[in-house]
KOLPADREN-236153 format. One record per residue (C-alpha): z, x, y; residue in one letter; residue number from 1. Coordinates in Angstrom, 3 decimals, decimal comma. Example, Ala and Ser with C-alpha at 12.3 -4.5 7.8 and 13.67 -1.06 7.14 Angstrom:
<rs>
((7,800; 12,300; -4,500); A; 1)
((7,140; 13,670; -1,060); S; 2)
</rs>
This chain:
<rs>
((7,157; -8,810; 0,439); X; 1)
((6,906; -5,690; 2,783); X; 2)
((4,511; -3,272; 3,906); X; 3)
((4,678; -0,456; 1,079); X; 4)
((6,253; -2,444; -2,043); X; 5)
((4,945; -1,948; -4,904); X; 6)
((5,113; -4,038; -8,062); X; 7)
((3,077; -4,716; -11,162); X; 8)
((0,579; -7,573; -12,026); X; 9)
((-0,891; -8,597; -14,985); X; 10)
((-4,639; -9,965; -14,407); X; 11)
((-7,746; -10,453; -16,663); X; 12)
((-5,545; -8,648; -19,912); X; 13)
((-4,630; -5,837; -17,248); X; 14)
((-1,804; -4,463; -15,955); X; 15)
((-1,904; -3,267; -12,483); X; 16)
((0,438; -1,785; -10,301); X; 17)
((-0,366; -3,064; -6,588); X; 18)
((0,750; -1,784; -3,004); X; 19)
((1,198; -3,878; -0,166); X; 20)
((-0,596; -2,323; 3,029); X; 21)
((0,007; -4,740; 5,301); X; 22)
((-0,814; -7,883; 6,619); X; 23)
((-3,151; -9,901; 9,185); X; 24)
((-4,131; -13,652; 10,477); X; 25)
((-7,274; -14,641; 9,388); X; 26)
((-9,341; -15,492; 12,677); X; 27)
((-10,420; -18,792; 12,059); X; 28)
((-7,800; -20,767; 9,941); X; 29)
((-5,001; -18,289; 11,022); X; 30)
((-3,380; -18,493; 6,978); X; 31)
((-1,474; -14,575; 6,911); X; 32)
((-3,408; -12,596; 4,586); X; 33)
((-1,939; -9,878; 2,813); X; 34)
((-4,020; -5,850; 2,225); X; 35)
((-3,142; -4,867; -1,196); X; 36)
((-4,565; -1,456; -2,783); X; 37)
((-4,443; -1,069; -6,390); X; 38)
((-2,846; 2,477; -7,875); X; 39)
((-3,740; 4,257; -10,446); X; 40)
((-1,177; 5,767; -12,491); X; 41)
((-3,100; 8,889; -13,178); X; 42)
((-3,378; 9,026; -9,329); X; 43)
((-0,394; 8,322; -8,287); X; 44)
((1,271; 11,444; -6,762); X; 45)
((5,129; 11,690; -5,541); X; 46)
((5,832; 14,069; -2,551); X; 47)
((9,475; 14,350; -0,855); X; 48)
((9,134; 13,045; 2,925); X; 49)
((10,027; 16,424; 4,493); X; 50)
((6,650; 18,402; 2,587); X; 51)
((4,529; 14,747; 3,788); X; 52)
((5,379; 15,956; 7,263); X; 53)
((4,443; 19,468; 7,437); X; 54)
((1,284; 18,158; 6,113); X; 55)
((0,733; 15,314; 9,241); X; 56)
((2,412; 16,451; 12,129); X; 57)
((3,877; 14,196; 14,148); X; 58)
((1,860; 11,995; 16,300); X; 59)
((-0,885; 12,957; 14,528); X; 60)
((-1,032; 9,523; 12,081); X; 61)
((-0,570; 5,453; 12,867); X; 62)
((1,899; 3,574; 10,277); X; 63)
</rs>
C-alpha cells in the first residue's frame, strides 16, 4: 500500500472506493496507522498533471 492508491471496499452493503493519504505512528503504542479518504464517484474529477500545475505553482503546496 502507497500514499495515493486507490482501491475499492465493500463495507456495511457498500461499495467504496478509498484513497490512501498517508501514514503515521500512533504516539503511544507506536502501531503505523494508515489516513484513508473516501471518494465519491460523482466527485471524482481527472485533470492531466501539466493543467494541476498551472493551477499550484511550484513551491506553493507540501506532498
Amino acid at each position: 500500500m502507497n500514499k495515493g492508491d486507490l482501491f475499492t471496499v465493500y463495507l456495511n452493503g457498500s461499495t467504496m472506493t478509498v484513497c490512501v493519504l498517508g501514514f503515521y505512528n500512533e504516539e503511544y503504542s507506536g502501531e503505523e496507522m494508515v489516513l484513508l479518504a473516501v471518494v465519491g464517484h460523482e466527485n471524482m474529477v481527472h485533470v492531466p498533471l501539466e493543467d494541476l500545475e498551472a493551477l499550484f505553482p511550484q513551491r506553493k503546496h507540501i506532498n
